[in-house]
C-alpha positions as CSV (number, residue, x, y, z in Angstrom):
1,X,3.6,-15.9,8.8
2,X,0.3,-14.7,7.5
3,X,-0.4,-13.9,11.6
4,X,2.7,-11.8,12.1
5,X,1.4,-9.7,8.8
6,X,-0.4,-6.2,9.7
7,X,-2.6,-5.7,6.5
8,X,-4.3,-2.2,5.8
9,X,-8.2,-2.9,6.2
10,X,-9.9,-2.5,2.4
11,X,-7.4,-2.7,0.2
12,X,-6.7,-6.5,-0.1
13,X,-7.1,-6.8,-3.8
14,X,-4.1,-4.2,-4.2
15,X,-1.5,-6.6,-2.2
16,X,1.6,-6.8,-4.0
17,X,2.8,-9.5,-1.6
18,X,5.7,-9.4,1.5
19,X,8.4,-7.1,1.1
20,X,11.5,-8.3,3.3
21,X,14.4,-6.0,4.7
22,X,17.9,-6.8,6.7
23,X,16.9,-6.7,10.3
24,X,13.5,-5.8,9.8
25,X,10.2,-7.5,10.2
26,X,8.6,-8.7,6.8
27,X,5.5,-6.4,5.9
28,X,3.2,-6.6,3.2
29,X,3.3,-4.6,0.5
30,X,0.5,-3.1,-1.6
31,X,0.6,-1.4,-5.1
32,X,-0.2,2.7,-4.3
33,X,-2.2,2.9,-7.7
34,X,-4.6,0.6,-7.2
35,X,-5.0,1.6,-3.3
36,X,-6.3,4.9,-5.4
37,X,-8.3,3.3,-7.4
38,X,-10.2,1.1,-4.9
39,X,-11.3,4.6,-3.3
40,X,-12.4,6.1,-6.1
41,X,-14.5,3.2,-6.7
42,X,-15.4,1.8,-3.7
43,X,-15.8,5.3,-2.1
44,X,-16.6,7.6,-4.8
45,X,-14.1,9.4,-4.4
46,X,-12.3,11.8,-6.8
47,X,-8.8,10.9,-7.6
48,X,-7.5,14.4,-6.3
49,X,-9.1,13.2,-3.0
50,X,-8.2,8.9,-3.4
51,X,-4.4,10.7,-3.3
52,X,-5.2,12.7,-0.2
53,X,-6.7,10.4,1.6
54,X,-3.9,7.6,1.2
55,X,-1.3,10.3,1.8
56,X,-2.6,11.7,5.2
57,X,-4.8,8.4,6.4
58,X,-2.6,5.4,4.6
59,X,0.7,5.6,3.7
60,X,0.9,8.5,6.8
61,X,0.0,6.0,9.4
62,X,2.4,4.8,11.1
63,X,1.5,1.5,13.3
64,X,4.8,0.0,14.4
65,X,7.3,-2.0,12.8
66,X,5.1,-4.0,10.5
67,X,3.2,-1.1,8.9
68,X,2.7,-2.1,5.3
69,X,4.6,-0.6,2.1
70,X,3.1,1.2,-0.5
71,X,4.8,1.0,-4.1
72,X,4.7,3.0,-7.2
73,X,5.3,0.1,-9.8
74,X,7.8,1.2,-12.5
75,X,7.8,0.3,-15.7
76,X,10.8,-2.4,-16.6
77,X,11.8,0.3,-19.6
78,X,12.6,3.1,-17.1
79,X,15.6,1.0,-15.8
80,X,17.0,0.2,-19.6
């Protein structure tokens, strides 16, 4: 499976796992937050521009089917 997977380049350690959908190809998913937070580490960025970048450059990019997920983790309260 891991061969079918299109990871984004850089941002391993924020993989969340596979998300799967009806119909659709599985993807991999990462966590958004810590996407940011590899830049702003890794890259010295700011986080104003972390959240630019993976707007426009990341979770903009479209590459086919099996373009990765990015999620926003909610806390289990915000459901109660």
């Amino acid at each position: 499976m891991e061969d079918e997977l299109l990871f984004a380049d850089g941002f391993y350690n924020a993989v969340m796992g596979v998300a799967s959908r009806a119909g659709q190809p599985d993807v991999v998913a990462y966590d958004y937050e810590k996407c940011v937070q590899i830049l702003v580490e890794r890259d010295d960025m700011t986080e104003e521009e972390a959240l630019e970048y993976m707007e426009f450059n990341v979770v903009g990019a479209f590459v086919g089917e099996r373009t990765p997920v990015f999620i926003t983790p909610l806390p289990v309260q915000d459901f109660e």
